[in-house]
N, C-alpha and C positions, 0 to 999 in steps of 0.2 A: 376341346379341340375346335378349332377353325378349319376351312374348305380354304383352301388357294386355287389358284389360277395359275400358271406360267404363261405367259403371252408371245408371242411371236408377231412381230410385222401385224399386229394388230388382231390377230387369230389366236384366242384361246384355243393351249395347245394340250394341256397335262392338267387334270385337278388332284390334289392332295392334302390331306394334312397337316396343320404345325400346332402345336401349342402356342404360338407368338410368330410375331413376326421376324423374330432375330431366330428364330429355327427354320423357318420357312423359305429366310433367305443361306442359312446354312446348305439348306436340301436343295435350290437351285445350285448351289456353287459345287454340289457333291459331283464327281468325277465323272461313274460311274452312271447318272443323270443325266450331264450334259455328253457324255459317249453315247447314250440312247438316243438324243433330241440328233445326234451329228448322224448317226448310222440310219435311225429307222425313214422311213420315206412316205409320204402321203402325195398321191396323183404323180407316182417317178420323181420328185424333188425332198430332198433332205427335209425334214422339219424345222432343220438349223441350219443357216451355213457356217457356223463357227465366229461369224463376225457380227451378227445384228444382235442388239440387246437384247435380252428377254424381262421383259416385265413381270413381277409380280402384285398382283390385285386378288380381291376377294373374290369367291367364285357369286354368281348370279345364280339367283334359285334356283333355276333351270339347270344349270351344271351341279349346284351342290346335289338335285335329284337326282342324277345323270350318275354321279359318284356313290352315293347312296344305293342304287338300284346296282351297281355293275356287279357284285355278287350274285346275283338271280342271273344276271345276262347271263352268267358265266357258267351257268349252269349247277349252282350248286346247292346241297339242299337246305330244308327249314329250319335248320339249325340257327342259329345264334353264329352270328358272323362277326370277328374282330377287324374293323374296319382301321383300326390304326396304321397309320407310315405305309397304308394302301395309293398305288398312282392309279389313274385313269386318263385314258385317253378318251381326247373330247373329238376325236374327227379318227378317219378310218385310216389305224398303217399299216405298213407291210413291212418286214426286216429282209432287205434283199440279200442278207447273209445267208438267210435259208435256202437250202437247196429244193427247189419245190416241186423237181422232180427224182427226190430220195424213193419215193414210195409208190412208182408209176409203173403199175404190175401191166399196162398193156406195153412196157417196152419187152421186146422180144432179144436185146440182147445181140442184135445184127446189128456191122456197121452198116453205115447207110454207102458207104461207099462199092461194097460187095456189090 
């Protein structure tokens, strides 16, 4: 297996896997993918806007480490890790789908308007 890159505006955006590059570019075109790159957001802007090419290239050491390593980020343990048709993100997102304040136990539950 090979390391990819997906690029953006010049910004390696996603590293992943392919066996070849005729999979690599299958997994850019996957649906589901490019719904991720359109939704999630890094610094409040789309990772995508739906209209700029995305590049695919190999990844650089530094990212294939980056890909490499993201199961420890993640916190998980010594075991033997299957790293296949695994993505990583190379820059920091956020999914503004998430409601971030689901879980905000100092809300009291008053409108603010009361």
């Amino acid at each position: 297996m090979t390391v990819y890159v997906a690029e953006i505006l010049g910004r390696g955006i996603v590293a992943f896997d392919a066996a070849n590059d005729d999979e690599a570019k299958a997994q850019l075109a996957d649906r589901e993918f490019m719904g991720d790159l359109y939704v999630l957001q890094n610094e409040g802007r789309p990772l995508w806007d739906g209209v700029s090419e995305i590049h695919l290239r190999g990844a650089s050491p530094n990212e294939v480490e980056t890909w490499q390593a993201s199961p420890a980020m993640a916190g998980q343990s010594d075991e033997p890790v299957d790293c296949t048709g695994r993505r990583v993100f190379l820059i920091t997102v956020v999914d503004p789908s998430i409601d971030r304040f689901e879980d905000d136990d100092d809300h009291d539950g008053d409108d603010p308007g009361d």
